[in-house]
C-alpha positions as CSV (number, residue, x, y, z in Angstrom):
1,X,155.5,55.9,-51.3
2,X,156.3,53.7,-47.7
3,X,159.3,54.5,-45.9
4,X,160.6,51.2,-44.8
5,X,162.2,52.0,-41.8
6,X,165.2,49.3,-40.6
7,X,164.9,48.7,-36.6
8,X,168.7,49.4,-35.5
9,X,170.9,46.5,-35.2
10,X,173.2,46.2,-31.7
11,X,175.9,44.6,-31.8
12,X,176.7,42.2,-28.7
13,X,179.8,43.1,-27.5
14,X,179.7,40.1,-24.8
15,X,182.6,38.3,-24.7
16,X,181.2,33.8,-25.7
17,X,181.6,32.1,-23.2
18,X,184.7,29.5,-23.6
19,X,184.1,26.0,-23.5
20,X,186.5,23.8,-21.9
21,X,188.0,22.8,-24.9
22,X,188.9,26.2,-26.1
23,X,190.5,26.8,-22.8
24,X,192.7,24.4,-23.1
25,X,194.0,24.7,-26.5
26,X,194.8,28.4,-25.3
27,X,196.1,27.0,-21.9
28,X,198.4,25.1,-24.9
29,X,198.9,27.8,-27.1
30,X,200.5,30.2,-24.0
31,X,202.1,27.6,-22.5
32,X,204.5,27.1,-25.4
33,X,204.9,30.6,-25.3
34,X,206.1,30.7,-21.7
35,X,208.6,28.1,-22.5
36,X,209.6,30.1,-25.1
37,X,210.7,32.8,-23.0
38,X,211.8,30.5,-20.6
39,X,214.7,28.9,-23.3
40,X,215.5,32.7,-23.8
41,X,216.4,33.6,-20.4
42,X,217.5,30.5,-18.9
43,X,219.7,32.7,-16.2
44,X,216.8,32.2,-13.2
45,X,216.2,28.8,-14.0
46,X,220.3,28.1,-14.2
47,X,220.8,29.7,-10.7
48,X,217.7,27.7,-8.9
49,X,219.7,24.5,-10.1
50,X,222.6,24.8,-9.7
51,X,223.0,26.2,-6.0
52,X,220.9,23.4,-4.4
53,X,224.1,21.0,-6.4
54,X,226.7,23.3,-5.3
55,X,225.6,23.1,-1.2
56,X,225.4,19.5,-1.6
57,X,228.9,19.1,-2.9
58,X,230.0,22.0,-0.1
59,X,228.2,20.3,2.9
60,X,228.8,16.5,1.5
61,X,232.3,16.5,0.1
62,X,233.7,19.5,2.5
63,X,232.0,19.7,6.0
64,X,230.2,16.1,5.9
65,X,232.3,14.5,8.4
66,X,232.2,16.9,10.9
67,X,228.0,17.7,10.0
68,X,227.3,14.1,9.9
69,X,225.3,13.3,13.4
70,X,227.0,9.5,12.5
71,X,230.1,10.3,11.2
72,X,229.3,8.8,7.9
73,X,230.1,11.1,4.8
74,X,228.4,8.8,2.8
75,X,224.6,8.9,5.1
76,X,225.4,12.2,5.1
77,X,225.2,12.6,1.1
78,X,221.9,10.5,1.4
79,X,220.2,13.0,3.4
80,X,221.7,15.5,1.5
81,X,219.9,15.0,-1.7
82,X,216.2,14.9,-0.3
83,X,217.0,18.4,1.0
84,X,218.8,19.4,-2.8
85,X,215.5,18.9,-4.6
86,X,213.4,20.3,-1.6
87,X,215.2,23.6,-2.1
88,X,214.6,24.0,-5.7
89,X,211.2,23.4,-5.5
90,X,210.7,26.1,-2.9
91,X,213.0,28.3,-5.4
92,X,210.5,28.1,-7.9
93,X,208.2,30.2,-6.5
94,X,211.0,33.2,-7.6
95,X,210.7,31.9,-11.4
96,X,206.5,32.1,-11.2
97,X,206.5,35.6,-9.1
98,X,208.9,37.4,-12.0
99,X,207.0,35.6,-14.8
100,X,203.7,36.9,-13.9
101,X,204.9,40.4,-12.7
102,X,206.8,40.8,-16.2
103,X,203.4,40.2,-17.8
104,X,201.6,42.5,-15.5
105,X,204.0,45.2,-15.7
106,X,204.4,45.0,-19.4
107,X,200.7,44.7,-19.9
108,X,201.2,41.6,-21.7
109,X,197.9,40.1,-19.8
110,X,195.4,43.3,-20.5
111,X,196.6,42.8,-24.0
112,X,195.7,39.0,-24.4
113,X,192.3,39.9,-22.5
114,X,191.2,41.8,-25.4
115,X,191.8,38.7,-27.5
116,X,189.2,35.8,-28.2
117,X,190.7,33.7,-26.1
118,X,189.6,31.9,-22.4
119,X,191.0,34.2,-19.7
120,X,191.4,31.7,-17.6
121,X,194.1,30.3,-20.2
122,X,196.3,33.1,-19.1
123,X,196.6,31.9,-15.4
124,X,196.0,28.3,-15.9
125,X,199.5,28.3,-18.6
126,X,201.5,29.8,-16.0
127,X,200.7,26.9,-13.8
128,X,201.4,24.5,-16.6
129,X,204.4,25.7,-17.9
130,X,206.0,25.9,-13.6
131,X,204.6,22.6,-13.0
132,X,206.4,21.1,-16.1
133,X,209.2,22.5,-15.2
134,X,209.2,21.4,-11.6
135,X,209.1,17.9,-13.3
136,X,212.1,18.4,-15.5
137,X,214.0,20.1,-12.4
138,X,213.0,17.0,-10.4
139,X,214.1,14.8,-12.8
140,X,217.5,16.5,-13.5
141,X,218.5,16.6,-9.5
142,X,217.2,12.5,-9.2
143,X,219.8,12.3,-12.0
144,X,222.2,14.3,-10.0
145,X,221.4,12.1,-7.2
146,X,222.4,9.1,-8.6
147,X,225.8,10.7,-10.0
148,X,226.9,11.3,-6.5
149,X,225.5,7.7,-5.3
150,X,222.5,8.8,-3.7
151,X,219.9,6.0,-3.8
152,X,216.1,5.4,-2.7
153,X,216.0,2.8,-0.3
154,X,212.3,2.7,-0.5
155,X,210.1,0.5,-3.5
156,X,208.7,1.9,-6.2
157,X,205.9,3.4,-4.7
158,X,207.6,5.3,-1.8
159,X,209.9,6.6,-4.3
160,X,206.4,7.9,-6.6
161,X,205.3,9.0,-3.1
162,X,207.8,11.1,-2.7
163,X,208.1,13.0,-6.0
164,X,204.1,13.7,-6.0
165,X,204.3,14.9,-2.3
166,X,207.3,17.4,-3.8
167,X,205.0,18.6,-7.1
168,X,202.2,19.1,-5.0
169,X,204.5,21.3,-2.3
170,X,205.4,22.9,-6.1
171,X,202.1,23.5,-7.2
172,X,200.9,25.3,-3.6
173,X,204.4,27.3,-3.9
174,X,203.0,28.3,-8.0
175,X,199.5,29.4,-7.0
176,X,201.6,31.7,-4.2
177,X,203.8,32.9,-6.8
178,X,200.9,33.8,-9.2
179,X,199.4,36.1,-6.2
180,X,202.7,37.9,-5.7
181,X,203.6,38.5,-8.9
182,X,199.7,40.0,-9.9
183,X,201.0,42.1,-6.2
184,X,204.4,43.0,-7.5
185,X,204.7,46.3,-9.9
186,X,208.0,44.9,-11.7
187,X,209.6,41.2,-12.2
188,X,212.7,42.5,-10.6
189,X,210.6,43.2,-7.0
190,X,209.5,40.2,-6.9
191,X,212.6,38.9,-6.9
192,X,214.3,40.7,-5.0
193,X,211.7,39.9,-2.4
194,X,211.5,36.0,-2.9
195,X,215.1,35.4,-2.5
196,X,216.4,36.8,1.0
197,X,213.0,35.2,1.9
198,X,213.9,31.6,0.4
199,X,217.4,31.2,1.6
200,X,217.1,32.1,5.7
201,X,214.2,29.6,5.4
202,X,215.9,26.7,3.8
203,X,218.5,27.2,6.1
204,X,217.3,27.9,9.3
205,X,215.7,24.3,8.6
206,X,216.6,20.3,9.4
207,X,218.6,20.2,5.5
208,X,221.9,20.1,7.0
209,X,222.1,19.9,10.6
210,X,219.8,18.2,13.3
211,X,217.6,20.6,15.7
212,X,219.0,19.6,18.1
213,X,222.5,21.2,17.5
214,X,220.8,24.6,17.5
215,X,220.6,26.9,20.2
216,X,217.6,26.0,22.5
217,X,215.0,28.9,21.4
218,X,215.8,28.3,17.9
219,X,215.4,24.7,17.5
220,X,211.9,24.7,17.9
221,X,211.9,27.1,14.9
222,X,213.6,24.8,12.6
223,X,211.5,21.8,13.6
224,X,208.1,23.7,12.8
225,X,209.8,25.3,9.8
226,X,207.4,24.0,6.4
227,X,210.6,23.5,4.7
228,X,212.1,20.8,7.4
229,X,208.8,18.9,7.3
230,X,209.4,18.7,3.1
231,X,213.1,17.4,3.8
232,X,211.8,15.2,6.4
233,X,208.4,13.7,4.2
234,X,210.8,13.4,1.4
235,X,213.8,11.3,3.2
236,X,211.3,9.3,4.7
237,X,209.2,8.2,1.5
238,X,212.7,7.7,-0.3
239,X,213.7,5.3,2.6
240,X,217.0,7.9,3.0
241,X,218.5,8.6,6.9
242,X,216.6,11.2,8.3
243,X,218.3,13.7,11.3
244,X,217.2,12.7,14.6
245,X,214.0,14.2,16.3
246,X,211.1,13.1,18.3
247,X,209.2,16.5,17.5
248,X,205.6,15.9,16.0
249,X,206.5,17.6,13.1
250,X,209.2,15.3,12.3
251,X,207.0,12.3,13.1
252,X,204.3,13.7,11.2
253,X,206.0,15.0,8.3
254,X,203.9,13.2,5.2
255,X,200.6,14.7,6.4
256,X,201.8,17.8,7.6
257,X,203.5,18.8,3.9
258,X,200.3,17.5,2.1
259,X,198.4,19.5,4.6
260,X,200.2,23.0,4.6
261,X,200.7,22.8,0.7
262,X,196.5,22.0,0.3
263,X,195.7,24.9,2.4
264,X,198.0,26.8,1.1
265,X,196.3,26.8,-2.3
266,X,193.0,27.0,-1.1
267,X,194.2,30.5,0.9
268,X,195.7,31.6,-2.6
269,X,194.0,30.6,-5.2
270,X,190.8,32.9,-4.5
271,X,193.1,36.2,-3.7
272,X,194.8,35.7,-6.8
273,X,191.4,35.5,-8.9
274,X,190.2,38.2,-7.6
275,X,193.6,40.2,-8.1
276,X,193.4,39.1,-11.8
277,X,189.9,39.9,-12.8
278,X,190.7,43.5,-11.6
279,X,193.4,44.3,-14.0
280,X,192.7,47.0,-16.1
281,X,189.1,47.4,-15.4
């Protein structure tokens, strides 16, 4: 009688490679998700508006007329609202860091990794679901704007100008965020470390009062400060009053905020890969 003998079978345990299709559908699919959590805590995203509107109405209604280099409330209000929307994009980078760290710190991501699913989904979603809301914040403070009779004296395309050059200042600020929060251990860290960071920036900055009423060792400071050059690019593509300065930051404001937000994505986009494919190994 033969013995048939079966050759062993082994099972591949290799993840398939996702195509690009799949890795957007799951980009999709976690996306919604984020927003989801989003609408359920909407505290974070409440307090990144709302104080940009509330220093606007302090500085413009309150101390415009003795701020104002021309004495103008109304210029005054003007400059004021490039600065508004400068700030919350900078604040976003809190909303990305926490996002992520919860996720880390809950294992949420090591979870999902074990799914069939794109990991790549996981980090490119984030991204998605910041950047739309960047637009929706951006939107919401033009509308603000507008209320409190802020208008772009620029065309159409200085005005399209200036919102890309503040999404892509956004985006750099989300790829940072995504490194710190794979960094922090718990949402709350990061932040608690994002936000006495973010507010001595924006206002040791050209938002609210020229450089040159600043003590002499700190005025150079301001006008080097990424987030003047932001206020400054943003004024000027809006066709708003800018503050006075001959500095070349101030002259060169356009390039140098496209500039430092590209690099900055090219210096943290790698880090953070990295970071992530090391969880959990």
């Amino acid at each position: 009688m033969n013995t048939v003998t079966a050759a062993p079978v082994h099972a591949d345990h290799r993840a398939p490679r996702s195509s690009p299709a799949k890795t957007w559908s799951d980009t999709l699919t976690l996306a919604r998700r984020n927003l989801r959590h989003m609408a359920r805590e909407p505290f974070e995203p409440a307090i990144a508006l709302t104080m940009p509107v509330l220093m606007v109405l302090l500085f413009g209604y309150v101390f415009g007329g003795v701020m104002s280099p021309t004495g103008d409330e109304a210029d005054y209000r003007a400059m004021l609202v490039p600065a508004m929307i400068a700030m919350v994009m900078f604040y976003g980078i809190a909303g990305t860091a926490s996002g992520v760290a919860r996720d880390t710190s809950l294992s949420v991501m090591s979870r999902f990794r074990t799914l069939p699913m794109s990991p790549a989904a996981l980090l490119w979603a984030r991204v998605l679901t910041d950047m739309l809301r960047a637009v929706v914040e951006v939107a919401l403070l033009l509308g603000v704007g507008l209320l409190l009779g802020w208008r772009p004296e620029s065309d159409a395309a200085g005005a399209a100008a200036a919102v890309g050059l503040l999404l892509l200042f956004r985006l750099s600020l989300v790829c940072a965020g995504v490194l710190l929060g794979l960094v922090m251990p718990d949402p709350d860290t990061a932040s608690m470390l994002v936000y006495p960071m973010a507010f001595p920036l924006t206002m040791l900055s050209t938002s609210f009062v020229p450089a040159q009423a600043m003590p002499d060792w700190l005025a150079p400071v301001a006008e080097w400060n990424p987030i003047s050059s932001v206020v400054t690019a943003t004024r000027e593509l809006f066709g708003n009053p800018s503050l006075p300065s001959d500095s070349w930051p101030a002259e060169h404001a356009v390039l140098l905020t496209a500039g430092l937000s590209l690099v900055l994505i090219v210096l943290v986009v790698p880090p953070a890969l990295r970071r992530f494919a090391r969880l959990n190994r």
